[in-house]
PAZAPA-988379 format. One record per residue (C-alpha): x, y, z. Coordinates in pm, whole numbers, padded with zeros to 5 digits. Example, Ala and Ser with C-alpha at 12.3 -4.5 7.8 and 13.67 -1.06 7.14 Angstrom:
BEGIN
east=01230	north=-00450	up=00780 $
east=01367	north=-00106	up=00714 $
END
This chain:
BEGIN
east=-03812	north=-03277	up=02019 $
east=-03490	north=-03096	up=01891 $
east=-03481	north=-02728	up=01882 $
east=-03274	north=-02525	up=01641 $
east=-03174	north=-02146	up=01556 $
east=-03062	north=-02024	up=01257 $
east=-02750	north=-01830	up=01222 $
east=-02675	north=-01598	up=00890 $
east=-02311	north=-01486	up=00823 $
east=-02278	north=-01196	up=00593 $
east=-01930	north=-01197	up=00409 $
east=-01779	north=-01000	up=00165 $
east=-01953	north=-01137	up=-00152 $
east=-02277	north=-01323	up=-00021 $
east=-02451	north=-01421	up=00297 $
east=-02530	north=-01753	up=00374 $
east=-02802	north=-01909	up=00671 $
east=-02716	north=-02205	up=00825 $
east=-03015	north=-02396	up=01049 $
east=-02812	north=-02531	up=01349 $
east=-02903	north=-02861	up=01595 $
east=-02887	north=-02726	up=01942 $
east=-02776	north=-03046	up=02096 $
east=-02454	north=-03151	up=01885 $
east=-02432	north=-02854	up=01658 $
east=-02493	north=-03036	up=01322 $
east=-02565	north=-02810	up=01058 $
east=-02908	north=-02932	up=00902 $
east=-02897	north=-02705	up=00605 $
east=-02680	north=-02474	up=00462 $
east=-02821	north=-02182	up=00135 $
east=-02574	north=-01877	up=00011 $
east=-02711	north=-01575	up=-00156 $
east=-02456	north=-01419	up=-00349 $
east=-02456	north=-01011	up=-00339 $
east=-02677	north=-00845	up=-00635 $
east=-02411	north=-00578	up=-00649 $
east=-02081	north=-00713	up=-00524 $
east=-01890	north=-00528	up=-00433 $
east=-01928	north=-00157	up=-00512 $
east=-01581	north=00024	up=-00594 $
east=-01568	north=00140	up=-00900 $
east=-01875	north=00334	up=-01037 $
east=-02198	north=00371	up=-00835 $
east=-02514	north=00204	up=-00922 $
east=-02738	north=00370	up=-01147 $
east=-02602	north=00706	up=-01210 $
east=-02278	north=00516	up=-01285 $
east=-02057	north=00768	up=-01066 $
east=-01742	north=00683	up=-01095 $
east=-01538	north=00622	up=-00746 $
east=-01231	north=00705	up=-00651 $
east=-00929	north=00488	up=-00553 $
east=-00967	north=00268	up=-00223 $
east=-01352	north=00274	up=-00233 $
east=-01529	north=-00050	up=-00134 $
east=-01897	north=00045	up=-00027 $
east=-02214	north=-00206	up=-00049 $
east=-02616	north=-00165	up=-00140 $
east=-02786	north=-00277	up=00256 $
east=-03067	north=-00413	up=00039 $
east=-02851	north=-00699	up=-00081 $
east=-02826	north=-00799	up=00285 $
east=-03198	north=-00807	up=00337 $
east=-03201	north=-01060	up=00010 $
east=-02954	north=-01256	up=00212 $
east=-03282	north=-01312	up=00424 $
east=-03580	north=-01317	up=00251 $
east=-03397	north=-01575	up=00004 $
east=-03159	north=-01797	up=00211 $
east=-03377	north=-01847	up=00536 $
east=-03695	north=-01980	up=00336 $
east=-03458	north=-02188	up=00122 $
east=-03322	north=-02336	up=00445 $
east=-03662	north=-02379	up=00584 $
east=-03776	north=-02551	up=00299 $
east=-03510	north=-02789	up=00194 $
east=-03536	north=-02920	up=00615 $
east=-03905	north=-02917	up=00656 $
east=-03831	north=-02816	up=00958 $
east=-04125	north=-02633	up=01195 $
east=-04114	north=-02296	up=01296 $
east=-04224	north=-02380	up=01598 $
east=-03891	north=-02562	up=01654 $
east=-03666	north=-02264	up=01536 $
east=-03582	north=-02069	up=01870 $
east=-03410	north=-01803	up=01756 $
east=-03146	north=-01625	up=01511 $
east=-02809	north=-01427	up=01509 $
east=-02628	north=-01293	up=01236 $
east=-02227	north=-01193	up=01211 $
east=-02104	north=-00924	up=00969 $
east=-01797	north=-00817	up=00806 $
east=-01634	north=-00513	up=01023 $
east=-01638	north=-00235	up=01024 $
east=-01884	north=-00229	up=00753 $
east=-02091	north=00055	up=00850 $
east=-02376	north=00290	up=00690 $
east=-02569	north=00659	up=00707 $
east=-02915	north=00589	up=00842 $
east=-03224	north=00824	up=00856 $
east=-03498	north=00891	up=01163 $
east=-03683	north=00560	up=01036 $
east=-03382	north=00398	up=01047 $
east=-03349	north=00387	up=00652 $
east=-02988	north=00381	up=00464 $
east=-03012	north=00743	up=00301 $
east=-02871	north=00551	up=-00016 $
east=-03245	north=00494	up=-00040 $
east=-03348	north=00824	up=-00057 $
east=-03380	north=00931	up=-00424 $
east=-03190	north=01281	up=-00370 $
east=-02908	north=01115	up=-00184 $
east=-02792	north=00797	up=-00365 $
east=-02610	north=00964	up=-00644 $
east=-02384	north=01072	up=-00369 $
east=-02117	north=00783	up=-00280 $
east=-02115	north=00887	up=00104 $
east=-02450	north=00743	up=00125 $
east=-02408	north=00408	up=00083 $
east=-02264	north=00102	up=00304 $
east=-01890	north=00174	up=00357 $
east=-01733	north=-00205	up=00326 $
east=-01500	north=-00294	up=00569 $
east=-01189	north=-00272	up=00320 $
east=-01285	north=00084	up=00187 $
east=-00959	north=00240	up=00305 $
east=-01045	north=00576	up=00166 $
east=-01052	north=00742	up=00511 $
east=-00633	north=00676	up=00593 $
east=-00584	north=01096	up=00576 $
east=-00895	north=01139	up=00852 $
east=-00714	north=00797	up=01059 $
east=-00374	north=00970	up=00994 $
east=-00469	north=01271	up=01175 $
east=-00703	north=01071	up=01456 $
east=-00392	north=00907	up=01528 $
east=-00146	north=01209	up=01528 $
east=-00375	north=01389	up=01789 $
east=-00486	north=01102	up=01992 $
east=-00089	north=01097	up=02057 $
east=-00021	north=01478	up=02083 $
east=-00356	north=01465	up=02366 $
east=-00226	north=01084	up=02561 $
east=-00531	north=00953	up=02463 $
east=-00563	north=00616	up=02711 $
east=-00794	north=00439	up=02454 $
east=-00457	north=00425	up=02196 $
east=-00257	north=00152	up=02365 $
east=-00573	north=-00019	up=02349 $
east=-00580	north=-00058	up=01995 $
east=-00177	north=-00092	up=01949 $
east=-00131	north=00249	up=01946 $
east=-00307	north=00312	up=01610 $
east=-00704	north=00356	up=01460 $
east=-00705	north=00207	up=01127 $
east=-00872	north=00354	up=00846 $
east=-01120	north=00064	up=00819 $
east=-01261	north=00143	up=01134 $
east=-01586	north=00411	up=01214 $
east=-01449	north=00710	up=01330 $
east=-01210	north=00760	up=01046 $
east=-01523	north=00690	up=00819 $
east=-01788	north=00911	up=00970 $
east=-01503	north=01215	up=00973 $
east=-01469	north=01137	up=00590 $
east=-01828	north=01195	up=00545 $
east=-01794	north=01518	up=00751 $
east=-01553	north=01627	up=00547 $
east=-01628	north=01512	up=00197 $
east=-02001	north=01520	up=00260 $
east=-02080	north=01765	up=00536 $
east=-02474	north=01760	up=00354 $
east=-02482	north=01356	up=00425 $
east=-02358	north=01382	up=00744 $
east=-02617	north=01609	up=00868 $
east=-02915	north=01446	up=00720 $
east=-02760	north=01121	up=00897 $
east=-02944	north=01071	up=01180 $
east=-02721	north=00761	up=01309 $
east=-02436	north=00600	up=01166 $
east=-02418	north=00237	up=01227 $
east=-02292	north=-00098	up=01201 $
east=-02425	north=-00305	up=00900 $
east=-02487	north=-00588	up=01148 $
east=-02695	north=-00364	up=01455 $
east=-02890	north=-00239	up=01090 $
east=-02960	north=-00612	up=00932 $
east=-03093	north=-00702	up=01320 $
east=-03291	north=-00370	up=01359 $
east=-03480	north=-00487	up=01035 $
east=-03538	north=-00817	up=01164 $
east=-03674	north=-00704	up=01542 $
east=-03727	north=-00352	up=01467 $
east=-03489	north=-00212	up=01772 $
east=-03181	north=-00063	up=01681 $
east=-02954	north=-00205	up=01950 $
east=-02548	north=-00173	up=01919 $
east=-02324	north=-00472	up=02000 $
east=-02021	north=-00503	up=02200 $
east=-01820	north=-00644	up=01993 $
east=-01864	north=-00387	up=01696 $
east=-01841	north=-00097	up=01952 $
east=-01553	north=-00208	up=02138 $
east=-01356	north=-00318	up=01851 $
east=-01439	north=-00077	up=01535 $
east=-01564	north=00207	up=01701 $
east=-01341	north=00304	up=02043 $
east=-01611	north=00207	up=02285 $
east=-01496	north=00084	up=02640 $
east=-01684	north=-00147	up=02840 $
east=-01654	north=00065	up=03152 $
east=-01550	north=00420	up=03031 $
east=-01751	north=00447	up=02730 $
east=-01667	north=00619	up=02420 $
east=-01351	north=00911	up=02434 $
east=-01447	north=01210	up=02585 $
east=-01620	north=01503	up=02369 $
east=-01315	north=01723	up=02434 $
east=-01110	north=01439	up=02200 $
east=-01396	north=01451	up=01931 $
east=-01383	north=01850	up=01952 $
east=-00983	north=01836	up=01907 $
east=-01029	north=01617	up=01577 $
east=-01266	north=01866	up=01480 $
east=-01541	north=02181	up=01622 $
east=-01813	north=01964	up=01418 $
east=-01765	north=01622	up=01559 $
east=-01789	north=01759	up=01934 $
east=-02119	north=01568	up=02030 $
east=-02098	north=01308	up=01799 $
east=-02149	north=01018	up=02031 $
east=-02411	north=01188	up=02240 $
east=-02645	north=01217	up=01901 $
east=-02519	north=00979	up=01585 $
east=-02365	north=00738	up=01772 $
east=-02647	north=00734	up=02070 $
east=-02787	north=00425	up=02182 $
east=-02675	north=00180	up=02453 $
east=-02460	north=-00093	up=02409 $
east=-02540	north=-00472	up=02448 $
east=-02363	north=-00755	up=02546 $
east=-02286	north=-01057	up=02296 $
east=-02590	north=-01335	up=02355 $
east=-02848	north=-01046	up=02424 $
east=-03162	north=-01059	up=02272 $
east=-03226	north=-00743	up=02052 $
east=-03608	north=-00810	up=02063 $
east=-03819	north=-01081	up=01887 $
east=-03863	north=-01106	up=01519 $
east=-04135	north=-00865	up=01349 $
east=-04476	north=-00941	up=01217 $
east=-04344	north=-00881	up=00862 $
east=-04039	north=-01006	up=00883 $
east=-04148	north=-01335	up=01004 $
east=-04405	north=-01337	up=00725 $
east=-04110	north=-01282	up=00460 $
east=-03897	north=-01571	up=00649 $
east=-04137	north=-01814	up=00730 $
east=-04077	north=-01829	up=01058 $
east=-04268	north=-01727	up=01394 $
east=-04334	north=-01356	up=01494 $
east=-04121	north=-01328	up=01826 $
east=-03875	north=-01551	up=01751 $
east=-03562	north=-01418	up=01964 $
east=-03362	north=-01216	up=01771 $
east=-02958	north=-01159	up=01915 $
east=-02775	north=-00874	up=01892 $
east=-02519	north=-00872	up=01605 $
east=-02178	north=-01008	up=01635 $
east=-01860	north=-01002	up=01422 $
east=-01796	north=-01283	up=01146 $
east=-01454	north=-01355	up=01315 $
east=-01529	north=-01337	up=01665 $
east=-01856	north=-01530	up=01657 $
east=-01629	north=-01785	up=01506 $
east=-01400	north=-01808	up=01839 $
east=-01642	north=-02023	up=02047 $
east=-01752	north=-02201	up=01774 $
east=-01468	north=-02426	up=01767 $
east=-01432	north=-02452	up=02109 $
east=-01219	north=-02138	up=02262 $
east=-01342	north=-02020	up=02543 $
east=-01048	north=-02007	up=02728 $
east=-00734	north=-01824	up=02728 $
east=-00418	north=-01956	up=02534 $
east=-00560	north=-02069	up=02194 $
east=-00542	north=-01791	up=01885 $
east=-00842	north=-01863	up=01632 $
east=-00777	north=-01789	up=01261 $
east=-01066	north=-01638	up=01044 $
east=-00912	north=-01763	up=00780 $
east=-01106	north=-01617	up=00440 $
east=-01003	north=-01317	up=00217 $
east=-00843	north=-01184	up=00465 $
east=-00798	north=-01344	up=00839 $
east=-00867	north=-01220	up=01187 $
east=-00667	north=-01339	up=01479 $
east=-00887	north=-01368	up=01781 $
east=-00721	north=-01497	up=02156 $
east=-00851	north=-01447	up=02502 $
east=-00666	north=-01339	up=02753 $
east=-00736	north=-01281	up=03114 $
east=-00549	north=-00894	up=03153 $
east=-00532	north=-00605	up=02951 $
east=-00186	north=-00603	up=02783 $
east=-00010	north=-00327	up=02510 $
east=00032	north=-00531	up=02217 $
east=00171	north=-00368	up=01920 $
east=-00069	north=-00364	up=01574 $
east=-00395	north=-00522	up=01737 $
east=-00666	north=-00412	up=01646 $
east=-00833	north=-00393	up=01993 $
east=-00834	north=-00551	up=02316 $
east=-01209	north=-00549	up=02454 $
east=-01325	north=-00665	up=02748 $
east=-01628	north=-00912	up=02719 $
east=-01573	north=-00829	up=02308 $
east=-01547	north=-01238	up=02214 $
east=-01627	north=-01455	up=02574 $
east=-01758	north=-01296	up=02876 $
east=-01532	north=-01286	up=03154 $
east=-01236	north=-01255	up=02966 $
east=-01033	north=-00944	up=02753 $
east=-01049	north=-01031	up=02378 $
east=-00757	north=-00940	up=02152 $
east=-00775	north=-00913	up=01775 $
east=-00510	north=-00843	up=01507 $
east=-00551	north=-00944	up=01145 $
east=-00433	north=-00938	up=00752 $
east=-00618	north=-00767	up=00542 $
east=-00526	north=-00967	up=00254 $
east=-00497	north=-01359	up=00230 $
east=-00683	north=-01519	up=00047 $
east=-00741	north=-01250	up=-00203 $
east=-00420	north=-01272	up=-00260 $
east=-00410	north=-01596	up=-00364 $
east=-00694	north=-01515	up=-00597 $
east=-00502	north=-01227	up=-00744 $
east=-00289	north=-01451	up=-00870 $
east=-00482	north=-01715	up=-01012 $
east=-00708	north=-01446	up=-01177 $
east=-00430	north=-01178	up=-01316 $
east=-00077	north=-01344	up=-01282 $
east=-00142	north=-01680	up=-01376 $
east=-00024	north=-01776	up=-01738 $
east=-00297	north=-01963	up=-02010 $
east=-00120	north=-02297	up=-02003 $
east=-00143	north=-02361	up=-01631 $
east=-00535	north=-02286	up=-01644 $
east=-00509	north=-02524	up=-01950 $
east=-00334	north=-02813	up=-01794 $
east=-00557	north=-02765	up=-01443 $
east=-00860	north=-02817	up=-01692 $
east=-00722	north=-03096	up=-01890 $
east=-00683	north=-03247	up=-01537 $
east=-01035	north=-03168	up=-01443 $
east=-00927	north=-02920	up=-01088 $
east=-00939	north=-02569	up=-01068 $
east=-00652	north=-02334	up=-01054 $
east=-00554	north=-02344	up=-00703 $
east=-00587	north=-02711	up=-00623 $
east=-00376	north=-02759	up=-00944 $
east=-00108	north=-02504	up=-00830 $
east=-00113	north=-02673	up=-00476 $
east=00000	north=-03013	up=-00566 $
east=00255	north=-02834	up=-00804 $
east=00371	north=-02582	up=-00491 $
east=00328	north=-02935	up=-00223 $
east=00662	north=-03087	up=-00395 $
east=00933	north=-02797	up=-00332 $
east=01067	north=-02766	up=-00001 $
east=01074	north=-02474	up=00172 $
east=01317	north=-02250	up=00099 $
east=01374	north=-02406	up=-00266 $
east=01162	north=-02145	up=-00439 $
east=01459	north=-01905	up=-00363 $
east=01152	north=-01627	up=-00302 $
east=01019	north=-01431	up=-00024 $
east=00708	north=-01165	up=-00020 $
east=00560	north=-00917	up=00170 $
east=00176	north=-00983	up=00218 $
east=00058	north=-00609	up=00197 $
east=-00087	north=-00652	up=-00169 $
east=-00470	north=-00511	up=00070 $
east=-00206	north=-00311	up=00308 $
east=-00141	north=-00384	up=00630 $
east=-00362	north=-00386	up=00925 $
east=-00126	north=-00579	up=01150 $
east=00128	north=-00515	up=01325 $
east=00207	north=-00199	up=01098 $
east=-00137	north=-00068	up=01073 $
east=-00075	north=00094	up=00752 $
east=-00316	north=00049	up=00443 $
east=-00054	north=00226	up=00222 $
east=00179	north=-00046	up=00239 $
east=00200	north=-00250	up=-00078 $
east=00320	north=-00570	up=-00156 $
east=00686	north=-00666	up=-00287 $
east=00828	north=-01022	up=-00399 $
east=01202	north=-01075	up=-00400 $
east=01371	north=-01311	up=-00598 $
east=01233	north=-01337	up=-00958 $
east=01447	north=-01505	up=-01178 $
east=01403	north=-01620	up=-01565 $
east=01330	north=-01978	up=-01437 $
east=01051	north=-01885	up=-01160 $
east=00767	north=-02110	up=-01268 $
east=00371	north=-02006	up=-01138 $
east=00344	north=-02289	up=-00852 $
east=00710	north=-02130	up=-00693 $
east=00551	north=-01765	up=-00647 $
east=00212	north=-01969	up=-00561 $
east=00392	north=-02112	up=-00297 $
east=00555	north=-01832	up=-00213 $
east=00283	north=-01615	up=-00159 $
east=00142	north=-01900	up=00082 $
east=00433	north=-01841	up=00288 $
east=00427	north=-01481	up=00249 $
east=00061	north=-01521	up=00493 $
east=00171	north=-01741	up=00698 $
east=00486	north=-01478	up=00764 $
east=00283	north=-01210	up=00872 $
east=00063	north=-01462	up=01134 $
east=00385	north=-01518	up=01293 $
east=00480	north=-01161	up=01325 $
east=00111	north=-01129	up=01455 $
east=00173	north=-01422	up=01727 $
east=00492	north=-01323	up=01876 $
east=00403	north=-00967	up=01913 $
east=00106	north=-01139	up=02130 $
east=00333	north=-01373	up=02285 $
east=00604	north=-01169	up=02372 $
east=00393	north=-00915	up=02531 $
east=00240	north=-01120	up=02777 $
east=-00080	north=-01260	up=02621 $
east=00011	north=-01639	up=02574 $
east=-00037	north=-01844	up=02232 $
east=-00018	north=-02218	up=02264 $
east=-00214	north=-02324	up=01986 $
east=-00393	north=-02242	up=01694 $
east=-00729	north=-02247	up=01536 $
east=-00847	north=-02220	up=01216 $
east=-01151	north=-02169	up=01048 $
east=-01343	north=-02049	up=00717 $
east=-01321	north=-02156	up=00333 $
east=-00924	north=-02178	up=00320 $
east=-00853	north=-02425	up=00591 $
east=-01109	north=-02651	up=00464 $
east=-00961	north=-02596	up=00099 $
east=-00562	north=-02587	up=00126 $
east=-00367	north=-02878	up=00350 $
east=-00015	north=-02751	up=00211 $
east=-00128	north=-02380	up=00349 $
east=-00224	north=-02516	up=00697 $
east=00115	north=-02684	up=00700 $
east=00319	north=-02438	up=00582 $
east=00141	north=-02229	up=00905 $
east=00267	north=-02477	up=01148 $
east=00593	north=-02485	up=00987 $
east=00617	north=-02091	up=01040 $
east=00476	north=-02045	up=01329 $
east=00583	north=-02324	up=01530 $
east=00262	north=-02438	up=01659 $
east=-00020	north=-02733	up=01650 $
east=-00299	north=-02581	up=01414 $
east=-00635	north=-02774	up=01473 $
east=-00918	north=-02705	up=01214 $
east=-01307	north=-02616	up=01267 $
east=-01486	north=-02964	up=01150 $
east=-01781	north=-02676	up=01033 $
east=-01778	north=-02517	up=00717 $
east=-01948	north=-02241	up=00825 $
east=-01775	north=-02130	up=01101 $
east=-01883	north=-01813	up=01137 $
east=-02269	north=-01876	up=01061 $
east=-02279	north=-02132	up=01331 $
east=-02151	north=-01907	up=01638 $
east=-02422	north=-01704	up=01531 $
east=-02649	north=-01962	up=01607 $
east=-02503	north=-02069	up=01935 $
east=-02552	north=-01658	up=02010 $
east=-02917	north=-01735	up=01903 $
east=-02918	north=-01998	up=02168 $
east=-02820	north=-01763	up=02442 $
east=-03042	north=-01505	up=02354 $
east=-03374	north=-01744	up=02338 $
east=-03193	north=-01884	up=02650 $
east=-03255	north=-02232	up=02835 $
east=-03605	north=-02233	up=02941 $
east=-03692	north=-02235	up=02535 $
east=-03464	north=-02494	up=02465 $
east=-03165	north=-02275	up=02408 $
east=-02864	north=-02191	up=02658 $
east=-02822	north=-01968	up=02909 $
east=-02425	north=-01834	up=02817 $
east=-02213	north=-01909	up=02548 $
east=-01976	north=-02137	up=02706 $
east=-02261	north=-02375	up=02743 $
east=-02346	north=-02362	up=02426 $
east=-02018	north=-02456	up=02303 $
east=-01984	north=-02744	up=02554 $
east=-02284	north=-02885	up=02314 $
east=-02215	north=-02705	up=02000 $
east=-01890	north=-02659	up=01934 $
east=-01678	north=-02882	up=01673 $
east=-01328	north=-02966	up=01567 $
east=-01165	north=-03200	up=01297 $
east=-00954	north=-03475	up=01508 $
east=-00685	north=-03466	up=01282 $
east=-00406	north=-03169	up=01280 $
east=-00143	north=-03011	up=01136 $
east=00182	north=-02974	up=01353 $
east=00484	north=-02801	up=01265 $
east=00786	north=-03033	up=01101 $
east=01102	north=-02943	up=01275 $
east=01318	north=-02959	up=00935 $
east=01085	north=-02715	up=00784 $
east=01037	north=-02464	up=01077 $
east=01417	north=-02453	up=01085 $
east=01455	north=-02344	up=00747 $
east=01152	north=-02105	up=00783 $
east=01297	north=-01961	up=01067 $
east=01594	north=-01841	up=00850 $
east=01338	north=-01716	up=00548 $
east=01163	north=-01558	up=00866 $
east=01470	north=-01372	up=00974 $
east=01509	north=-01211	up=00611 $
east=01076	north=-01112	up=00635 $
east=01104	north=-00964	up=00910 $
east=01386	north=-00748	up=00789 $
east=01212	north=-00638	up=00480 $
east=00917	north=-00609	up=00705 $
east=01098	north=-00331	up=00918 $
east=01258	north=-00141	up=00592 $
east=00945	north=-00101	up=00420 $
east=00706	north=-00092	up=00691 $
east=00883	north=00085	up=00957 $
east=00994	north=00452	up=00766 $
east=01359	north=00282	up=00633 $
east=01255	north=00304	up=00263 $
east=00844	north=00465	up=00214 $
east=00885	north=00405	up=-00184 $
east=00555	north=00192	up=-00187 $
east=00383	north=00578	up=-00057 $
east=00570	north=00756	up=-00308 $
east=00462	north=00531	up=-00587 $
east=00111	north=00510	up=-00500 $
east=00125	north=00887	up=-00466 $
east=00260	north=00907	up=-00793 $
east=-00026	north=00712	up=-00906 $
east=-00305	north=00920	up=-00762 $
east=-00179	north=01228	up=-00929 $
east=-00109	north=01062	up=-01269 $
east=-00481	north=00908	up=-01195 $
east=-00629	north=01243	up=-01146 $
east=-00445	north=01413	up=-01449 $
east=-00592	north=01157	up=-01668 $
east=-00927	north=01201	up=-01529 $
east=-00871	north=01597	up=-01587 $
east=-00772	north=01543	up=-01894 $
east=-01038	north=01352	up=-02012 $
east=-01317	north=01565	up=-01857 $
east=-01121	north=01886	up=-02071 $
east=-01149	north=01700	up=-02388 $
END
């Protein structure tokens, strides 16, 4: 009889559960539960509190819909027996993380507390924390921290530490009623087992854990500041777990709400990107794996520790046992995109693409698939979400160069294609040049699937073979190969992850490899990227600060000046 797990991938907009075949990896069935709330970031629910600028935060009961709605659909739809499911993981979003009380409840709960903003899930993008990162950063240098090198010689905003200190200091009232911050993904699996259990990969990666040293001293925390001292000895307590452990088994009541068997093993909580990795297939140094979604994460093993400037951690054990995972990333890519089509594009292309029956994108894809590269006569900087690699700098805003009267929608389309694909190179040499080898890429998520012209104009850039995940689902089903592990052979599962992907793992047989004719010309157009990179990303010319400083203040006299009339 085949066994299955089910794995549940929580994105930025909905959650989705996939039921997985352990023996070939087939997805049997596939439900998404969009988000009752979205996302959060511009007035609060209920009390309609308006937020400031670079907010993102999310209500944690959404992701408990996600759940009770998608894994009984799934269930349903297969007929599948509960007796047969063996276990399930989830991957999150990170660092999406969230206040929790001594029952282990989001304080946004709490009546008294969720008209306060600092009590709800902090999204990964809520970049709102860059002063408390600023300063993390300027004394983790002044002290030689030896965790900064790890993380290419930056902490981004995004990540926990900058976040809890902005509660500290915005909220000093929510931060000591929290009785542990945590990850949205060790949360979601506490309420399916009932143990709160902290991953590696979350740790290692969004909250300066090392595998063998731990967390920074408390003299570091104390430096930042007096009231942080014993901050990982009490809100960030709680051992950490390797990737493929089983948090516990699945509770009486959530079971009941699920449909599925009380004990069922329940894994620890991964990553979205990083449970991707062996989930096509990488378990092995050499090969780069794109998350390729709203934004993209670039995961690669390697079997040393190496400085790399801009990742965004290198974690040992973080992605595939046995081996140090790197990750760098965009922060925006495919939002980009949809920017564009939903603020930029003009009336009579969204006519034509529905006279033609296809949607915006496919229609400006065909239109963008006939110029050549270089013909557009534009180039962009992809910072339109900031930058989180190499740069690591969220105040960074994006620039196009080359507008003329003639510039038709499918050129800056195009252009803004090759704008992503421009900072992925920049993200692979800094990788290859340092030591940590990139042969070949991987890509996964809704774009690859979507866009041919965008996964060629990737292997034009970058100069490398990109093969594509065959799942659609990427994500959802190294969750479920996780699930595997943690229910483990002698249930029907696997006993480590690169097993399971011997079985489980899938990849389309056709590729995309780079043109020679177009990856000379886009080595040229790279040349004059990288240039602009450096004068607006490396201190030559900080107008894109100064004019969303100006904004702030004109922001906040308009607010004052409303709240006086």
């Amino acid at each position: 009889m085949s066994k299955y797990t089910i794995g549940v991938d929580y994105g930025t907009e909905s959650g989705r559960a996939v039921i997985v075949d352990l023996s070939n990896g087939a997805e049997i069935a596939t439900h998404v539960t969009p988000y009752r709330h979205g996302v959060i970031d511009e007035v609060l629910p209920g009390s309609g509190r308006k937020l400031e600028m670079d907010w993102a935060l999310e209500h944690p009961a959404d992701y408990i819909e996600v759940l009770t709605t998608s894994v009984p659909a799934v269930m349903k739809e297969t007929g599948i027996s509960p007796d047969d499911i063996i276990g399930i993981g989830i991957d999150f979003t990170a660092c999406t993380m969230l206040p929790i009380d001594v029952q282990g409840q989001p304080l946004c709960f709490d009546e008294n507390l969720k008209d306060n903003p600092h009590s709800w899930v902090k999204l990964w993008k809520h970049h709102a924390a860059q002063d408390e990162a600023d300063r993390l950063n300027e004394i983790a240098t002044q002290r030689g921290e030896a965790f900064q090198p790890r993380y290419g010689g930056k902490i981004s905003s995004e990540w926990m530490i900058a976040k809890i200190w902005q509660i500290l200091n915005e909220a000093p009232d929510i931060y000591d009623q929290t009785d542990r911050f945590v990850e949205a993904t060790d949360w979601v699996i506490s309420q399916l087992s009932g143990e709160l259990k902290r991953n590696q990969c979350t740790a290692g990666y969004k909250s300066i854990y090392h595998h063998r040293d731990g967390y920074p001293d408390r003299e570091f925390f104390k430096a930042l500041d007096p009231r942080l001292e014993n901050l990982t000895d009490t809100k960030l307590r709680g051992e950490v777990y390797d990737l493929g452990s089983r948090a516990g088994g699945l509770t009486e009541d959530m079971a009941a709400k699920l449909g599925l068997n009380p004990g069922t093993a329940v894994a620890v909580g991964n990553v979205d990107a990083h449970a991707a990795v062996p989930a096509v297939g990488v378990v092995t140094p050499g090969k780069l794996v794109m998350a390729m979604g709203t934004s993209i994460c670039h995961m690669l093993l390697g079997e040393e520790e190496k400085e790399v400037e801009g990742m965004c951690g290198v974690v040992e054990n973080g992605i595939i046992p046995g081996y140090y995972g790197y990750e760098a990333g965009q922060s925006a890519v495919g939002d980009i995109f949809a920017w564009f089509v939903e603020h930029a594009v003009p009336g009579e292309v969204k006519e034509q693409a529905a006279a033609e029956g296809v949607n915006v994108h496919v229609w400006l894809e065909r239109k963008a698939a006939a110029y050549k590269p270089g013909e557009t006569g534009l180039l962009a900087l992809d910072w339109w979400n900031g930058n989180r690699s190499v740069l690591v700098d969220t105040n960074l805003t994006g620039l196009i160069v080359g507008y003329t009267l003639l510039t038709k929608p499918e050129e800056v389309y195009r252009t803004l294609l090759e704008a992503t694909a421009f900072g992925t190179r920049k993200i692979v040499d800094a990788f290859h040049h340092n030591g940590v080898p990139v042969d070949v890429l991987y890509a996964c998520g809704g774009l690859p699937q979507k866009n041919r012209l965008l996964m060629q104009i990737y292997a034009d850039v970058t100069g490398r073979e990109i093969k594509v995940a065959a799942s659609t689902q990427t994500p959802a089903l190294g969750a479920a190969m996780f699930a595997a592990v943690a229910a483990g052979a002698e249930a029907g599962g696997y006993d480590d992850i690169v097993e399971a992907a011997r079985h489980m793992a899938r990849v389309r047989d056709e590729s995309f490899k780079p043109i020679p004719e177009n990856a000379a010309v886009y080595d040229k157009l790279y040349e004059e990227y990288s240039r602009l990179h450096d004068y607006f990303g490396r201190g030559g010319n900080p107008v894109m600060k100064k004019l969303k400083a100006i904004k702030e203040e004109a922001g906040r006299s308009t607010e004052a000046a409303s709240t006086h009339s």
